[in-house]
C-alpha positions as CSV (number, residue, x, y, z in Angstrom):
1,X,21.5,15.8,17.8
2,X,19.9,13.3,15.4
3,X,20.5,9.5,15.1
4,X,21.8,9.2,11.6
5,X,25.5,9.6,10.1
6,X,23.7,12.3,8.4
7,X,22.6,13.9,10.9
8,X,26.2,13.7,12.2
9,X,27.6,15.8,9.0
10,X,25.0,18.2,9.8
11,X,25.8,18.9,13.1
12,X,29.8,19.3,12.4
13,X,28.7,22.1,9.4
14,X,28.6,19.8,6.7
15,X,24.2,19.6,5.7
16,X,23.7,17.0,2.7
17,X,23.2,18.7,-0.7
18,X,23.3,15.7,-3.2
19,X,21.1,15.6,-5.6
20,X,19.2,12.2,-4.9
21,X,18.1,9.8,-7.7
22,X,14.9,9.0,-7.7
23,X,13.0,6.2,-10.0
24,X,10.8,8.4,-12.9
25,X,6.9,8.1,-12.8
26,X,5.8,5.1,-14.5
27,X,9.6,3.0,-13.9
28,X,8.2,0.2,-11.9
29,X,4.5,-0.1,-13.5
30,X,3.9,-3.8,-13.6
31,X,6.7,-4.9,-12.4
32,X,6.3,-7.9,-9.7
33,X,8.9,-6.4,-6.8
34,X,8.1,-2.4,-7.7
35,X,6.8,-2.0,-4.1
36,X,10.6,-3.5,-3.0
37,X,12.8,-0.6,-5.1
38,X,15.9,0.0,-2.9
39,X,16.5,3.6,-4.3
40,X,12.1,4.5,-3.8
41,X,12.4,3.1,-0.4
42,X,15.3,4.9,1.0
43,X,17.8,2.2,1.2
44,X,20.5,3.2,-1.7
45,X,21.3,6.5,-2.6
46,X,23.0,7.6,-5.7
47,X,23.8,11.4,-6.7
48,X,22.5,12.2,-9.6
49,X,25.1,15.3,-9.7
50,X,28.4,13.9,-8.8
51,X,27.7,10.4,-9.5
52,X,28.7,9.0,-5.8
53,X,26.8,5.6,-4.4
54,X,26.9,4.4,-0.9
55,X,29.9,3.9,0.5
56,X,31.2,6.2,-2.2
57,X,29.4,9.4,-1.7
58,X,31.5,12.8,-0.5
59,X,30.3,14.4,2.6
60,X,28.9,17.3,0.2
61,X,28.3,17.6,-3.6
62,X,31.3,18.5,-5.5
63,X,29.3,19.7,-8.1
64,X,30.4,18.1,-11.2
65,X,30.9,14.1,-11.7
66,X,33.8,12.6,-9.7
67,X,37.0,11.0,-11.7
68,X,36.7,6.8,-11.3
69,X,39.6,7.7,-8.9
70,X,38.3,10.2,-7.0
71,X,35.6,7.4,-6.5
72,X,37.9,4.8,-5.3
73,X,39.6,7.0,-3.0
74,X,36.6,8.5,-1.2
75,X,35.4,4.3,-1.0
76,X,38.9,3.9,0.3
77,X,38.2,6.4,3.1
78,X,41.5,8.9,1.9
79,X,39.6,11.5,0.0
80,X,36.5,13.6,0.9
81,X,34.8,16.9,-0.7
82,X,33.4,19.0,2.3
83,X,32.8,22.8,2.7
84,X,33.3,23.9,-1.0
85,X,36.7,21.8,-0.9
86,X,38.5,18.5,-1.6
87,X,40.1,17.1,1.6
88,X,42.9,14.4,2.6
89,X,39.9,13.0,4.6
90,X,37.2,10.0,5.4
91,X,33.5,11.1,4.2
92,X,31.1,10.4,6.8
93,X,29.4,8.0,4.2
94,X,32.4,6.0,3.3
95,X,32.7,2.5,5.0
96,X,35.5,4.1,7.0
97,X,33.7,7.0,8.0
98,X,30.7,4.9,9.8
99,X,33.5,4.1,12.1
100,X,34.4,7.1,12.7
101,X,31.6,9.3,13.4
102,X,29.6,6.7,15.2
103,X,30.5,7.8,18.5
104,X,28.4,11.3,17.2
105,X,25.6,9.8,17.6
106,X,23.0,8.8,20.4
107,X,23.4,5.8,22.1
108,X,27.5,5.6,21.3
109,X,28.6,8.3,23.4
């Protein structure tokens, strides 16, 4: 088992399949806090498919850009696209959802 939420997704049958952003070539050049780009270094995430951030981001990639609702409701922890379907259920990336799956993961069992 791996240590991140993740890796947690994985292991129940659900491997990531967004479509990360990344900065294009040449975005930071001479800027003062390049080197410090949240989204270069790992620390944000945004889907360039479906359009979920953070604490908004399905379990998997519907495929298409959400609704602003289906947004807020996947935040909210009551709406999740997982296995080729929408679900009445917490992403494992939703606030809610670190919660959750926690106890997945080494060192919380």
């Amino acid at each position: 088992m791996g240590n991140t939420i993740g890796d947690a997704a994985a292991d129940a049958g659900f491997p990531y399949d967004h479509v990360d952003y990344v900065c294009p070539p040449g975005y930071h050049d001479n800027e003062y806090y390049a080197h410090q780009c949240m989204f270069c270094d790992g620390g944000l995430t945004a889907c360039t498919v479906c359009n979920g951030f953070e604490g908004a981001m399905t379990t998997q990639c519907p495929g298409r850009r959400m609704t602003t609702t289906e947004n807020d409701e996947v935040y909210a922890g009551k709406l999740d696209f997982r296995g080729g379907r929408w679900a009445a259920a917490t992403s494992f990336y939703a606030p809610k959802g670190y919660v959750n799956y926690a106890h997945a993961l080494e060192g919380f069992n």
